[in-house]
C-alpha positions as CSV (number, residue, x, y, z in Angstrom):
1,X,0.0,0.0,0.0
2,X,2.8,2.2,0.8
3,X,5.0,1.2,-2.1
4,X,2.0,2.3,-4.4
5,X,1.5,5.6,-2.9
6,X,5.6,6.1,-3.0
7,X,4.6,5.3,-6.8
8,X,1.7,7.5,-7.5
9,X,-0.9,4.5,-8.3
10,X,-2.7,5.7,-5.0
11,X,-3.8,8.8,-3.6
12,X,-3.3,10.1,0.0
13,X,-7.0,10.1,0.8
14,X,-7.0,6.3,-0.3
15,X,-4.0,5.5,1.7
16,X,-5.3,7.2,5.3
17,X,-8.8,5.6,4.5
18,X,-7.3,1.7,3.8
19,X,-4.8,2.6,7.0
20,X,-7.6,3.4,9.1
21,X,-9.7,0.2,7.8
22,X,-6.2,-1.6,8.8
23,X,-7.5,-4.7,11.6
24,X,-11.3,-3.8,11.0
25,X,-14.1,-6.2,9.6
26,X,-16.8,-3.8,9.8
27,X,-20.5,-5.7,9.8
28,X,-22.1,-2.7,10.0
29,X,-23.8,-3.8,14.0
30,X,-20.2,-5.0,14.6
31,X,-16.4,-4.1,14.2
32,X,-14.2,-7.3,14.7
33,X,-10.5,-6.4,15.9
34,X,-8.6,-8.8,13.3
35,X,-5.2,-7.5,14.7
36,X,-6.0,-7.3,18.4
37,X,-4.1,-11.5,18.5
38,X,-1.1,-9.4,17.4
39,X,-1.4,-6.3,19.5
40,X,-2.4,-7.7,22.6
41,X,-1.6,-11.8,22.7
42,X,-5.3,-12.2,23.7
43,X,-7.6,-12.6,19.9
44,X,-11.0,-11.1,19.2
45,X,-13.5,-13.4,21.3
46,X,-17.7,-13.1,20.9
47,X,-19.2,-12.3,24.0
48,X,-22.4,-13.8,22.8
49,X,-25.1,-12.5,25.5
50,X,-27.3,-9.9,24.4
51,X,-26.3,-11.0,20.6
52,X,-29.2,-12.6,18.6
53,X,-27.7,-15.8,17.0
54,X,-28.5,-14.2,13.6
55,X,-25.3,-11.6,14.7
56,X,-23.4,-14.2,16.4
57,X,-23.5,-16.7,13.0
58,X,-22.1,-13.6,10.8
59,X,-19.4,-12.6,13.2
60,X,-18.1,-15.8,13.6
61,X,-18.5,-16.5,9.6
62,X,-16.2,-13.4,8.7
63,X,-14.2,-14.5,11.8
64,X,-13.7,-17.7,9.9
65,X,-13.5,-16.5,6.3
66,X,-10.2,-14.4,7.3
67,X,-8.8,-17.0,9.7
68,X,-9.3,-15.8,12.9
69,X,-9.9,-18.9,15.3
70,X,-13.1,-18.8,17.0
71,X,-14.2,-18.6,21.0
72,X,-17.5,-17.5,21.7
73,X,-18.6,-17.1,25.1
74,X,-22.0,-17.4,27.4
75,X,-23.5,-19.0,24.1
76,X,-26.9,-20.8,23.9
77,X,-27.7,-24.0,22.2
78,X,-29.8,-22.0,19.7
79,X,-26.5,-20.4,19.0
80,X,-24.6,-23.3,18.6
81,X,-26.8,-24.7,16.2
82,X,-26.4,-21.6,14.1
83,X,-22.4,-21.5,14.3
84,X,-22.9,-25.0,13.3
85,X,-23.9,-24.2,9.9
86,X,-21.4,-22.6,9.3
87,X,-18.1,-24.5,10.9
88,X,-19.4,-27.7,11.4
89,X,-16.0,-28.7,13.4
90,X,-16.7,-26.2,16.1
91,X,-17.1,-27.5,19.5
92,X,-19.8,-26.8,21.9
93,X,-19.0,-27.1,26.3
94,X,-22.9,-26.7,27.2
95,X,-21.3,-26.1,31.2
96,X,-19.5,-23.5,30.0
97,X,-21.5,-22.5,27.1
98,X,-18.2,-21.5,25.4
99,X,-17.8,-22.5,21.7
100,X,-14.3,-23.0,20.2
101,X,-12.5,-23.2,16.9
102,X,-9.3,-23.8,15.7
103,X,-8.0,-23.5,12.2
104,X,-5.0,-25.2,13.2
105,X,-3.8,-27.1,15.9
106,X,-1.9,-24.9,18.5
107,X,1.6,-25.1,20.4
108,X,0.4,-26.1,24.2
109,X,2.9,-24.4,27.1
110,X,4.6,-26.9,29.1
111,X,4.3,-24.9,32.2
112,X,0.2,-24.9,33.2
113,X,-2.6,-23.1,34.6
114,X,-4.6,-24.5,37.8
115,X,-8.4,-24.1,37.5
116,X,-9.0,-24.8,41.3
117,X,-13.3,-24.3,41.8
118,X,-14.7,-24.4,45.1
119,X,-17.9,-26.5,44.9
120,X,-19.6,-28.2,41.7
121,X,-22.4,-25.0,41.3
122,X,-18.9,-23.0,40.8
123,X,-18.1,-25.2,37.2
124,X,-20.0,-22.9,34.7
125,X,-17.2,-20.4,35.7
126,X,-14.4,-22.6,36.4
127,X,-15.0,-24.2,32.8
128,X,-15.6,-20.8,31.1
129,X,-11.6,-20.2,32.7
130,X,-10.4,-24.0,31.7
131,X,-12.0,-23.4,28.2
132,X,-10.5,-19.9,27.8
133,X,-6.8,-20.5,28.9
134,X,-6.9,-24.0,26.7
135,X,-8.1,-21.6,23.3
136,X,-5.0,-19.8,24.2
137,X,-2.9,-22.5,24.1
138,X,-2.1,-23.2,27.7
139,X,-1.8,-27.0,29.1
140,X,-4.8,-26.4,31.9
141,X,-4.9,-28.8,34.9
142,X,-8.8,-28.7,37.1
143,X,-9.1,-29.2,40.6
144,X,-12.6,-29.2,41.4
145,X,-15.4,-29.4,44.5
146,X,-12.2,-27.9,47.3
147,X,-13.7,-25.1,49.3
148,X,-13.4,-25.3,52.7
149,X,-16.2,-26.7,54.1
150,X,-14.5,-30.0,53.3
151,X,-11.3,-28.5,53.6
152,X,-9.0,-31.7,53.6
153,X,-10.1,-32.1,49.9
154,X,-7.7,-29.1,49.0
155,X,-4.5,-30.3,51.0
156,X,-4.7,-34.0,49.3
157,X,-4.3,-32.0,46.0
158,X,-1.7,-29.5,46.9
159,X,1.5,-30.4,45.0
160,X,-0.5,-30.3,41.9
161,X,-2.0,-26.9,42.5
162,X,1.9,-25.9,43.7
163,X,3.2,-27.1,40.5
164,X,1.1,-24.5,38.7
165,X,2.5,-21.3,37.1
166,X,-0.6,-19.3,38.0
167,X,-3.5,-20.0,39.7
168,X,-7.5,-19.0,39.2
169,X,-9.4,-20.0,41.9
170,X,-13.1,-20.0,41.6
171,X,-15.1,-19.4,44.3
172,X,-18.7,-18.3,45.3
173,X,-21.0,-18.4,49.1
174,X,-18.2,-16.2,51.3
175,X,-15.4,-16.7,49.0
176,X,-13.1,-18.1,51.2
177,X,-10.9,-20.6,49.4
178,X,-8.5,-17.8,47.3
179,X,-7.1,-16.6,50.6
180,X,-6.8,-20.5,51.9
181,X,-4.6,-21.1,48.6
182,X,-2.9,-17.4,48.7
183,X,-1.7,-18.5,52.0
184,X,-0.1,-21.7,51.0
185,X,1.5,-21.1,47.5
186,X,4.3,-19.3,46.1
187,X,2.6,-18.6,42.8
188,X,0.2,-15.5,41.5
189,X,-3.4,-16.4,42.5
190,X,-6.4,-15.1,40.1
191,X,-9.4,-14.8,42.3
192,X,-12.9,-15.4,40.8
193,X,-16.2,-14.4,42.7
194,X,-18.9,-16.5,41.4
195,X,-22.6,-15.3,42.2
196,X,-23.7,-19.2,43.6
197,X,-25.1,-18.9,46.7
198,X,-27.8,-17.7,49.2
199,X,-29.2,-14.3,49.5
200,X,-27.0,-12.4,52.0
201,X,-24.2,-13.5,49.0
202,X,-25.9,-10.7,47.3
203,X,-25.1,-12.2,43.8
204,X,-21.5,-12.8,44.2
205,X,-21.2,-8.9,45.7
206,X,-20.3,-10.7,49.4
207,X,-17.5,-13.0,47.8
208,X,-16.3,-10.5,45.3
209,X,-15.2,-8.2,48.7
210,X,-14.1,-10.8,50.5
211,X,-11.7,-11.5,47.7
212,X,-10.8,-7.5,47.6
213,X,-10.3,-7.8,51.5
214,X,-8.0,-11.1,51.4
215,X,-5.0,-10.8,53.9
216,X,-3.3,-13.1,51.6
217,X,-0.4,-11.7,49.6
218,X,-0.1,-12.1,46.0
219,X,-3.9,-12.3,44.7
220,X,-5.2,-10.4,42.3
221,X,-9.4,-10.2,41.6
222,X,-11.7,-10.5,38.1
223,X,-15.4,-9.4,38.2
224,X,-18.1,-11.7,39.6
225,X,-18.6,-14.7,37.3
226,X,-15.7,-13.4,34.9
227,X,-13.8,-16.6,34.2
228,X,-13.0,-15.6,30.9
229,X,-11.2,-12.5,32.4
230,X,-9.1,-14.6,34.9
231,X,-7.6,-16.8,32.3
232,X,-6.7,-14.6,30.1
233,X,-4.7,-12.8,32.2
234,X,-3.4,-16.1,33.5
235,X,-2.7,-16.8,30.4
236,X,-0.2,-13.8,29.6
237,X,1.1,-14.5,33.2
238,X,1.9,-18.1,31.9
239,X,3.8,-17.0,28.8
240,X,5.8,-14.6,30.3
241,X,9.7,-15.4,29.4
């Protein structure tokens, strides 16, 4: 593009206006980020909520006409169908309710992220993170159903969760179990408030401070529910040289 302007063959205005398109697939309702992989190590992902499945099938079809690998989060069955049609190999974790695709297959780090979830009504999140680092290309090892009302669960697992490079623990009720692991590991922690749990848990509002408030060093806190959040950044933690 450059070389042609050097040359004459394209005007200024047509060079700023292709420069500014640079990285954009514009759909009109939506702008995918085709660079943002490059820019940022983390690719464009569909938050599928509040999408119809209409929108969701056309972003991920331009998404896989220029070779962007697919992960669509908090989608539906309905939507899954849809995406279907259009890459049949796509795969569908209905706990999760994360769809993935890859165009090829991807280099897996040796050194791994521990998924650590406090009870089994914590796995929706837990998987979102397991689902989310994995698209990334990071080996992903789950410990699940540890919090600390059963608190012997979590010790019996402990060199594995040591072994880990970074740690997203997922937990809801009081949130207790980040600051149980923060307090035993030498590792980055990830926190996760989930919103499982009875009223005075206020929707994952009562974990989510408890995790703010931990006296345990070296944690760091997503938004309520917000696996997808915690392993991304675990994930740029993880390839850190």
């Amino acid at each position: 593009m450059l070389q042609s302007y050097k040359k004459g063959t394209l005007s200024l205005h047509e060079t700023l206006v292709q420069l500014k398109e640079q990285g954009i697939e514009d759909l009109g309702f939506a702008k995918i980020d085709s660079d943002r992989l490059e820019r940022t190590g983390i690719p464009e992902v569909i938050y599928s909520s509040g999408k119809t499945k209409e929108q969701v099938r056309q972003i991920v079809e331009r998404m896989h006409n220029t070779g962007i690998d697919i992960l669509a989060t908090r989608a539906s069955e309905d939507i899954f169908q849809s995406v279907m049609e259009i890459v049949p190999e796509a795969v569908f974790n209905p706990v999760a309710k994360t769809i993935v695709f890859h165009h090829n297959s991807k280099e897996i780090t040796k050194d791994y992220i521990a998924v650590v979830a406090a009870g089994t009504s914590d796995l929706p999140v837990a998987e979102e993170a397991v689902e989310t680092a994995r698209f990334l290309g990071n080996r992903v090892e789950c410990i699940y159903d540890v919090g600390v009302a059963g608190i012997h669960r979590l010790f019996s697992r402990m060199e594995l969760i040591r072994g880990a490079r970074v740690i997203i623990v997922v937990a809801g009720m009081e949130g207790a179990l980040p600051s149980v692991v923060g307090g035993l590991v030498d590792k980055p922690v990830i926190a996760v408030p989930t919103s499982v749990g009875y009223g005075a848990n206020l929707g994952g509002i009562t974990a989510l401070l408890a995790m703010l408030n931990s006296c345990a060093a070296g944690i760091s806190v997503v938004n309520i529910d917000n696996g997808f959040g915690a392993a991304c950044q675990a994930s740029l933690i993880n390839k850190l040289k």
